[in-house]
Structure formats: C-alpha cells, structure tokens
C-alpha positions as a Python dict, from the first residue, in 0.01 Angstrom:
ca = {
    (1, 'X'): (0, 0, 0),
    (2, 'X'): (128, 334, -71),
    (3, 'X'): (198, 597, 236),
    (4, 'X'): (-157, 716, 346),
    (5, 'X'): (8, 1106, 332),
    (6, 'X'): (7, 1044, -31),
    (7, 'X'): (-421, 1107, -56),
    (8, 'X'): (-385, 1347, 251),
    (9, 'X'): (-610, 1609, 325),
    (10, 'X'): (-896, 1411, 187),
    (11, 'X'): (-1112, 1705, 90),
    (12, 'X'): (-1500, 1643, 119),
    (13, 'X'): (-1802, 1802, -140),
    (14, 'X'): (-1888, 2020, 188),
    (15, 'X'): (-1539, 2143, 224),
    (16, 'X'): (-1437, 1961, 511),
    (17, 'X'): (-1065, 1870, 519),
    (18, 'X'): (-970, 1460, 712),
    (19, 'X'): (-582, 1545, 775),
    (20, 'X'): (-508, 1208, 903),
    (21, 'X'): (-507, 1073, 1253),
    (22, 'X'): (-257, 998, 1577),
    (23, 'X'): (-209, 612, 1520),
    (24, 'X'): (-129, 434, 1819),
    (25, 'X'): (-38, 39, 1803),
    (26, 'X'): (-313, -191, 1947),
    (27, 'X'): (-42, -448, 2145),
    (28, 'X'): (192, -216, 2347),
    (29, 'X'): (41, 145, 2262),
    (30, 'X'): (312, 302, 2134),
    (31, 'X'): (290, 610, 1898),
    (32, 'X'): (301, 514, 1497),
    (33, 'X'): (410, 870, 1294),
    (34, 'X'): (125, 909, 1030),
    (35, 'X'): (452, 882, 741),
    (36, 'X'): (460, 561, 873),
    (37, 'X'): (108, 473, 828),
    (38, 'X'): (-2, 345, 499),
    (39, 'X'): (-338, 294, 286),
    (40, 'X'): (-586, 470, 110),
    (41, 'X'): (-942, 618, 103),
    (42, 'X'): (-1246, 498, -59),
    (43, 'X'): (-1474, 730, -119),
    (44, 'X'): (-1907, 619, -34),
    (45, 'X'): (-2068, 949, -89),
    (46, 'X'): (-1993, 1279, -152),
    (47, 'X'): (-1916, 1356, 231),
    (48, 'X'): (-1883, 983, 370),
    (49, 'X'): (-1546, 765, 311),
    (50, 'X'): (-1370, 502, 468),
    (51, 'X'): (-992, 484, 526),
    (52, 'X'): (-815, 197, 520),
    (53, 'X'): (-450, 182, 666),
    (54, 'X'): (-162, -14, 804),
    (55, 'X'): (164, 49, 991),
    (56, 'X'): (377, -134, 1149),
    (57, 'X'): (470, -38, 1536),
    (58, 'X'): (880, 93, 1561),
    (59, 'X'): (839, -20, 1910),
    (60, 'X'): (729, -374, 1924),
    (61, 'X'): (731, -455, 1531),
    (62, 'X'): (365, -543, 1552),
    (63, 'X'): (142, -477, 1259),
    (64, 'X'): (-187, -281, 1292),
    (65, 'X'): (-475, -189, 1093),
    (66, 'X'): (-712, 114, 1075),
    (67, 'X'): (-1018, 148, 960),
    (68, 'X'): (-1239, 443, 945),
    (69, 'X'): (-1591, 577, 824),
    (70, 'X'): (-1554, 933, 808),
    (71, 'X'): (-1868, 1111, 775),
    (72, 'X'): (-1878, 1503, 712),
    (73, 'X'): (-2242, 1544, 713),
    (74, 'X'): (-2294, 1856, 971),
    (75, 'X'): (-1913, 1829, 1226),
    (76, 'X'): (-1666, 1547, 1069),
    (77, 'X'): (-1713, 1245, 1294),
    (78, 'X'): (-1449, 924, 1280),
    (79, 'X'): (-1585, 582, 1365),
    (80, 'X'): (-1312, 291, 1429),
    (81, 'X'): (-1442, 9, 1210),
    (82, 'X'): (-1220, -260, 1453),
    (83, 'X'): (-979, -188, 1683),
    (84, 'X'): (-936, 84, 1991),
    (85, 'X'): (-1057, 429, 1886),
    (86, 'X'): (-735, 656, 1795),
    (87, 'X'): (-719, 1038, 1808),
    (88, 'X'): (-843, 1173, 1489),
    (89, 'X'): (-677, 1494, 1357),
    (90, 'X'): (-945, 1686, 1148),
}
C-alpha cells in the first residue's frame, strides 16, 4: 500500500478537510508517525469515506490496521471500524 500522506487532506463536497489521525499500536500502545502509516481512502458518498491503513509499530514490530468511516455530514465524525478508537486529527 502506498503511504496514506500520499491522498492526505482528503477534501469532502462540503469542504471539510480529514488530515489524518494519531495512530497508536493496538499491542503495546506506542505512537506510529502518520509517514509511517499506509493505505488509502475509498470514497461512499460525496461527504462519507472510509480509510483503510496499516503500519507497522517501531516499538514492538507489531502490525496494525485502521479502519475508518468518516462522515462530514454537519461536524466530521471518525468511527473505528475494529480496533481501539485513535485520536483523529481533522
């Protein structure tokens, strides 16, 4: 998967901007840098998406995966699809 900076800001029809998000790894909950987080976005609707990404922790060498519906229908809202919720950066 390409770098997920690559399709970053994902801009939405309403003009809402999804920068990327504070990854952090699900097994010892260390910080993964979003240039070390890769994936992409699908797009559902014109203000609805769902990002799809992987990294793999510098601290324990785990791998981790995040998945996201976005929504930007009224305020931008983030919804983990599996996994812990991370700290979305909007």
């Amino acid at each position: 998967m390409p770098p997920l900076m690559e399709v970053l800001p994902h801009q939405f029809e309403n003009g809402a901007r999804f920068k990327g998000f504070r990854a952090l790894c699900d097994y010892c909950g260390g910080e993964i840098r979003l240039p070390q987080v890769h994936g992409g976005i699908v797009s559902l609707s014109h203000n609805r998406c769902v990002v799809n990404a992987r990294a793999r922790c510098p601290e324990c060498a785990m791998h981790c995966e995040y998945h996201y519906l976005l929504d930007a229908e009224g305020e931008m809202s983030a919804r983990r699809l599996a996994g812990p919720d991370d700290h979305l950066a909007q």
